[in-house]
C-alpha positions, 0 to 999 in steps of 0.5 A: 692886451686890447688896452695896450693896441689902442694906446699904441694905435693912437700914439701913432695917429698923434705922431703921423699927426703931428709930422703931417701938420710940420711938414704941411704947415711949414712957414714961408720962411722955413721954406725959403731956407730949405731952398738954401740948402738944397742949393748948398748940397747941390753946389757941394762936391765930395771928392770921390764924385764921379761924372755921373753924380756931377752931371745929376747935381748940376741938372738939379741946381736948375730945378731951384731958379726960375725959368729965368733969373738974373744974375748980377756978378763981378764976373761978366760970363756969369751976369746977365739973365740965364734959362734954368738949362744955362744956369744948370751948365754954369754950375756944371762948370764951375764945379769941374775944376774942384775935387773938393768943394763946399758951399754955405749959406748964413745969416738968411735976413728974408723980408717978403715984400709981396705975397709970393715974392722975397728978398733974402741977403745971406752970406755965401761961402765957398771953400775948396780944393782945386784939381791941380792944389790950390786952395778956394776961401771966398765969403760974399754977401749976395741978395737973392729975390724969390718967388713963389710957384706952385707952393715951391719958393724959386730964385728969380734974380741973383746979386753980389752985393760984396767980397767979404774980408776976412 
């Protein structure tokens, strides 16, 4: 009985150990690409999303980005620099006219040209339902930069690079 307490007791120590050390050592990498999900499940909406739940994804998209983050687009009310809180309301009403929409990041290439800074070109795509029936299928290929601060990875700066054909 005392035998099996300990085989127990230090079973879990290795596990907690082993969590820790994942979760604590994570590569700048990884990081970066917890950051693209994180905007992807944010920028995703469901098709029972009430207002409230709207309202809190799009407060934290802002969270993801710089203070400030240049965002280089085909679409000239999106281009220009954006405080978090505008960035915030721009992914507010991009999102509104959707009753349904995913949107996906891959093929991540990161490449670290500084300590603190990355560069990432990824493919984006956005798909969904309008309100009123239409149908959104867009695929784009977009460098994003990034920074570190406070061990948190932040976009800083935003480009289309492409509209990708299908």
């Amino acid at each position: 009985m005392v035998r099996s307490k300990h085989v127990t007791l230090t079973l879990f120590v290795v596990v907690v150990g082993i969590l820790a050390g994942v979760y604590c050592f994570q590569t700048e990498g990884k990081k970066i690409k917890k950051q693209f999900k994180l905007l992807s499940k944010r920028a995703s909406k469901d098709h029972d999303e009430n207002n409230f739940t709207m309202a809190g994804k799009a407060r934290s998209i802002g969270t993801l980005f710089a203070k400030n983050c240049t965002i280089d687009a085909h679409i000239a009310s999106l281009s220009g620099s954006h405080t978090r809180q505008e960035i915030s309301g721009l992914a507010a009403r991009a999102r509104l006219p959707f009753s349904r929409l995913s949107v996906r990041f891959y093929d991540l290439h990161i490449e670290f040209s500084e300590e603190k800074t990355a560069r990432v070109t990824v493919t984006a795509q956005a798909s969904g339902t309008l309100k009123r029936g239409d149908v959104l299928d867009d695929t784009l290929e977009i460098e994003c930069s990034l920074r570190k601060s406070d061990d948190k990875w932040l976009f800083t700066a935003i480009e289309v690079v492409e509209v990708l054909e299908k």
